[in-house]
N, C-alpha and C positions, 0 to 999 in steps of 0.2 A: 460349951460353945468353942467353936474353932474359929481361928483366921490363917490368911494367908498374909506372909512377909515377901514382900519385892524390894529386893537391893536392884536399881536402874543402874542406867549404863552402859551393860552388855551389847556386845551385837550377837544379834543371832542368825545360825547359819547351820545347815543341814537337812534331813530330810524327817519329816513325821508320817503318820499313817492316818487317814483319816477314821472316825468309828461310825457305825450306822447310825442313820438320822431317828431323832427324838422323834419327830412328830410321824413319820413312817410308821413307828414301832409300836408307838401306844394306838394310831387307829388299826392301824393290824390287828392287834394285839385284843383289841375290844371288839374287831369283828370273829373272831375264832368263835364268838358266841352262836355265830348261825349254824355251828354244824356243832355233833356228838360225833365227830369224829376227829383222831389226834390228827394237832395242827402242828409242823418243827419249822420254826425260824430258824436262822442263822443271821448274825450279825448285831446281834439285837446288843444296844451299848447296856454299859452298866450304872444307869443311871438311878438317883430318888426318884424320878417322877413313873417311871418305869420299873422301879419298886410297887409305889404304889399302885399303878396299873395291876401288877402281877397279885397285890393283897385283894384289890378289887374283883377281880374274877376269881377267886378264894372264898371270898367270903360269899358270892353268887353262887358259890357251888361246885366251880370248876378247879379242876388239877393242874398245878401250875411248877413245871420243872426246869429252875436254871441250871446249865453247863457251864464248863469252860469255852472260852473259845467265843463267845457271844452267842451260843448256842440254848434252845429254849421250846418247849414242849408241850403245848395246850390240850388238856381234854376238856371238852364243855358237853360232856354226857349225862351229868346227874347234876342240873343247873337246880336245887333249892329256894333261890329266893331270886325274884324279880324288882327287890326293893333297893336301891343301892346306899350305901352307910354315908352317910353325912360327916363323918370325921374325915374322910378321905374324899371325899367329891370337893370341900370345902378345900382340902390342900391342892389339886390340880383340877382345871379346869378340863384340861382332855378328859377328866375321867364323865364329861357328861357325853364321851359317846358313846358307853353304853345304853344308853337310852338307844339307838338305833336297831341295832343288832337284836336287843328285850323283845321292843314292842313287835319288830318284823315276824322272829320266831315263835314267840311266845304269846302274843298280843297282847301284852300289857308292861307296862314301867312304870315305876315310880323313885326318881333321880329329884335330889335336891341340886337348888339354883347353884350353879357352881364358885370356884373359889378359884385361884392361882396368882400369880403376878398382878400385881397393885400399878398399872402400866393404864386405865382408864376404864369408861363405861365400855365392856361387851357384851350386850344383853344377848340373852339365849332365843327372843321373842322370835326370829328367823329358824330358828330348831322346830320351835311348835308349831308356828305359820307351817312351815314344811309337811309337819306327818299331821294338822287337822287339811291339808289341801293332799293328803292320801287316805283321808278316811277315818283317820284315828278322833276318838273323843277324847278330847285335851281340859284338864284345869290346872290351875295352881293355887295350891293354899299351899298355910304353915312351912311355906318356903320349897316345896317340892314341887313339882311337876309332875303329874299321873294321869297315865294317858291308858285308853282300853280299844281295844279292836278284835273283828273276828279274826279279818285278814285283810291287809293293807289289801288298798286297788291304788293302779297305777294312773297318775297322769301326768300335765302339763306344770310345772314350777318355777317361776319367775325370779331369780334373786335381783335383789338390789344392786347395779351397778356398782353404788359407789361404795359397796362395801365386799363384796366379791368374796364371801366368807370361806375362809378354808372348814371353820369346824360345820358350816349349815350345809357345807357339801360335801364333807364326810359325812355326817350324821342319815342324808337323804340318801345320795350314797349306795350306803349298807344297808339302809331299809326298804329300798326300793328291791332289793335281790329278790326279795322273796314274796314280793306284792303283785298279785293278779294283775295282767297284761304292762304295757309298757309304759314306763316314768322320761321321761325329756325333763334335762334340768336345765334352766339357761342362765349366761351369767355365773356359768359354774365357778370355781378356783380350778387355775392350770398348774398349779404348783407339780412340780416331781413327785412331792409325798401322795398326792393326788393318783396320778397314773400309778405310782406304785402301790397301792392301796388298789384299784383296780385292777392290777394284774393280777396280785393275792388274789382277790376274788373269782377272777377268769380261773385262776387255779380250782377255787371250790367248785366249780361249773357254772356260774354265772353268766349272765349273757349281759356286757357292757363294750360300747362304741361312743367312741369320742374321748375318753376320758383323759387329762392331755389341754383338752382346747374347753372354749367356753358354752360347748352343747356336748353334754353328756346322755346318751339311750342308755335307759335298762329294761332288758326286757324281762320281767320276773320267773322266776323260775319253781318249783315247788320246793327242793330242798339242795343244801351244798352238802358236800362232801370233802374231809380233811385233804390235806395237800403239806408238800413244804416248798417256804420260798426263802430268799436273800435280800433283807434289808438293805435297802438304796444308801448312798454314802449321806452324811448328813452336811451339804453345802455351808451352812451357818456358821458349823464347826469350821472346815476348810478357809470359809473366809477369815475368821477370826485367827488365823495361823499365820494367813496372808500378810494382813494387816502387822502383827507380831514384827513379822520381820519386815517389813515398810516402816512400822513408827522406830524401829531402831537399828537403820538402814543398812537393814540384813542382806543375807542373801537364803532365802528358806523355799523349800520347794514343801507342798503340798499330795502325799501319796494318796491315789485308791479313787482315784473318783471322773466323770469328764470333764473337760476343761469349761465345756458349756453351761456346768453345774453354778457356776462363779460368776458367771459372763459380765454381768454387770456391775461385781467388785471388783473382775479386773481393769476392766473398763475403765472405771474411776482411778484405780491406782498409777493406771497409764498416764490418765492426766495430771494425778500428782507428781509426776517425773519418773515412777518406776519402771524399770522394763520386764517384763510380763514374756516369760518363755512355756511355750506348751509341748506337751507330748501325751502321749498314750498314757489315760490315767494319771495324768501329772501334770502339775502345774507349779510352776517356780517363779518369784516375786526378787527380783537384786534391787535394791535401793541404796546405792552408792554417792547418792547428789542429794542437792537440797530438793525438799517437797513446797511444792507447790496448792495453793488453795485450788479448792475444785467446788462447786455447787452444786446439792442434792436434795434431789425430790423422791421422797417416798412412794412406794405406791404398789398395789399386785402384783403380783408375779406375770411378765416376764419383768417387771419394772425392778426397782433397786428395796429390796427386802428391807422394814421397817425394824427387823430384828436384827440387820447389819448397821443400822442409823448410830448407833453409841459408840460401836469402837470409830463408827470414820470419823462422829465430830471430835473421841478423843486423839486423834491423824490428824485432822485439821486444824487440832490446837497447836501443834508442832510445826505446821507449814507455813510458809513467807504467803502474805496476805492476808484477806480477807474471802472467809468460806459466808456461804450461804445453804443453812441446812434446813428445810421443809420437811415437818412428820404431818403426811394426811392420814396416818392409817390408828395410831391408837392417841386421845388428846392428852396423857398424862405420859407421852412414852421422855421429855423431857428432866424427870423429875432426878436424873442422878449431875444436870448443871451442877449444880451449887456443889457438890464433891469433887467434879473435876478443878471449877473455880479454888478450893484449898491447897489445890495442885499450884497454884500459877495461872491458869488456863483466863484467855479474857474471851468471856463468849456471854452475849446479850441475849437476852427471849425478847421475841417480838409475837404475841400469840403463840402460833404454834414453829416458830419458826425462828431457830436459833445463828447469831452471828457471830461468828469466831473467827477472831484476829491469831493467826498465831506468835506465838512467842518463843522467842530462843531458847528459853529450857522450863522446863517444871521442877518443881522440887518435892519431896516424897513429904507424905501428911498420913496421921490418920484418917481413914473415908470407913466410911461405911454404902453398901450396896442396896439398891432399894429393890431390884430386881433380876431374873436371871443376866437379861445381854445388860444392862448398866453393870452386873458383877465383872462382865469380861472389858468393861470399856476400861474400869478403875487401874484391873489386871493390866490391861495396854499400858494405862496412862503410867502405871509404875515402871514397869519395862523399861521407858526413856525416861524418866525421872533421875534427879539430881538426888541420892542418899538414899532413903529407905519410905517405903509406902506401906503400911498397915491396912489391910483390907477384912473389914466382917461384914457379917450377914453372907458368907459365903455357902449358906444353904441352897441361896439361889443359887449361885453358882452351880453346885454341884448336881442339879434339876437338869440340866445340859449341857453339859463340858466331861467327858469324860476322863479321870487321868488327866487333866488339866496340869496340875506342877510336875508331875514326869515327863509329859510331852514337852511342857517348854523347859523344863531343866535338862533334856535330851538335845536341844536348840540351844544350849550355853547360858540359858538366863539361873539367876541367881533368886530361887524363890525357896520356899518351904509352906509346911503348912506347920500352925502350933494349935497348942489347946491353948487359953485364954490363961496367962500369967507364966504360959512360956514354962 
């Protein structure tokens, strides 16, 4: 087991590069299944989770070739098994989008209920709702999901408002490509990863509009054909860089991505006191003054991403006042308080909705990370901390943060990574 050491502090200042986005990669990544023809990404980060992705279309059958460069090579021409492994569905939750891509092409899946960050209830029951409202016969036992069809038919699909699922409109999505006549999703996710995910597709010859806004057409088609595209930059990442240099009132600019990407982190940072400069592809954060408390409401995409929620209350812990932070999107996404709190941090739960007072400094503790973005909050909270902060369970971590202590050791911070007894 490894952790990561933060000596706080530092300020940081200079320029990073951002890497392509997780959740882009792995649905991409899972729809190369529609075609037997080679698929070449670029951009694609180097991540566990995106490990596993790569073992998971392996073990289905497909040929799976990483490069340098974040370069990356699919063939899914001699797919063997349409059942997918339980040891790995159970470690990432994205890996239940294979199920889409199976049952479209091949008309059958059988995917166990999935596994990932321990962040709350996300039931899959919006997945299956989805492909039995295209036709598919769906059950579940023994923890699996097994669904059979001759060949999806397209229709009309309803998501839930107030849950605007990014994975039930992946999943519908890529299964809708290849299903007799046309699928309408409504209530879709607008996310980036989203349109990007649909352009991939337009590449394999697909026929989708809208994808972007909250009504998505597909018009099915009978079969795709290989393509190569470029992984979208990964916003989450970028934010968390932002942030970096605002809780330890850097001056850090952010490469490779648009400014639009972030809009609503920077937004917030502006309130916090920082001033927020853009350009082409760039985006730079100076925070040279005191921070100020800001109030935040979680919520879909274009709203203030729920996966940015932990590094800003760990910002809010450091800013003059009192924050107010609302999570509506996952009800456990609070669970790394009590590690910030070892820090110094005075921050209250009220249900789902945390109050943080900031305070003049924190001081570095052992913490341990309960999940991916709580691993990058702790990382923040160390960065301005007073001594040194020990952080484990940096597995999460490593699920989406690329090069994490080179980037910000590239930014002046004083971190490393160790094996456990150093």
């Amino acid at each position: 087991m490894e952790k990561i050491i933060v000596r706080g502090g530092e300020r940081l200042a200079g320029e990073v590069l951002v890497s392509g986005a997780k959740n882009a990669s792995l649905s991409i990544m899972a729809a190369s299944l529609l075609t037997k023809e080679r698929v070449s990404l670029e951009n694609v980060p180097n991540l566990t989770d995106v490990s596993v992705m790569s073992e998971m279309l392996q073990k289905l059958g497909a040929k799976v070739e990483r490069r340098e460069g974040g370069k990356m090579e699919i063939i899914c021409n001699n797919i063997t098994s349409y059942r997918a492994p339980y040891e790995l569905v159970k470690r990432m939750r994205a890996s239940f989008h294979v199920a889409g891509p199976l049952l479209s092409r091949f008309g059958q899946a059988e995917v166990p209920l999935p596994g990932g960050c321990v962040i709350g209830s996300r039931p899959v029951d919006l997945h299956i709702k989805g492909f039995k409202i295209l036709g598919a016969e769906v059950e579940v036992e023994y923890g699996y999901m097994k669904a059979k069809v001759d060949r999806l038919q397209g229709n009309n699909i309803y998501l839930d408002p107030r849950w605007c699922s990014v994975g039930t409109t992946t999943n519908i999505l890529i299964a809708a490509t290849l299903a007799e006549g046309v699928t309408m999703i409504e209530n879709a996710a607008r996310d980036p990863e989203i349109a990007d995910l649909a352009n991939f597709l337009i590449k394999m010859g697909a026929e989708i509009k809208g994808a972007g806004t909250s009504t998505i057409e597909i018009k099915g088609v009978k079969e795709l054909k290989g393509c190569s595209h470029r992984i979208v930059p990964d916003r989450i990442e970028a934010g968390t860089y932002l942030v970096a240099g605002a809780i330890t009132k850097g001056d850090v600019s952010v490469e490779g991505l648009p400014a639009g990407y972030v809009e609503t982190v920077t937004q917030k940072l502006r309130e916090a006191g920082c001033e927020i400069r853009k350009d082409i592809n760039k985006v730079r954060v100076i925070a040279d003054k005191d921070l100020y408390s800001v109030d935040i409401t979680t919520a879909p995409y274009p709203g203030f991403p729920t996966d940015m929620q932990p590094s800003l209350v760990a910002l809010m812990s450091r800013a003059e006042g009192v924050s107010v932070v609302e999570e509506t999107i996952h009800d456990s996404r609070f669970r790394y308080v009590d590690e910030l709190r070892r820090m110094g941090a005075n921050i209250k739960m009220v249900d789902n909705t945390a109050v943080v007072k900031g305070v003049k400094k924190l001081t570095g503790a052992p913490v341990e990370t309960t999940d991916l973005r709580a691993g990058a909050a702790l990382v923040l909270a160390g960065l301005s901390a007073v001594g040194e902060t020990e952080v484990s369970g940096i597995e999460h971590i490593d699920r989406g943060y690329e090069r994490l202590e080179e980037k910000l050791t590239q930014l002046g911070a004083k971190i490393k990574r160790v094996k456990n007894g150093y």
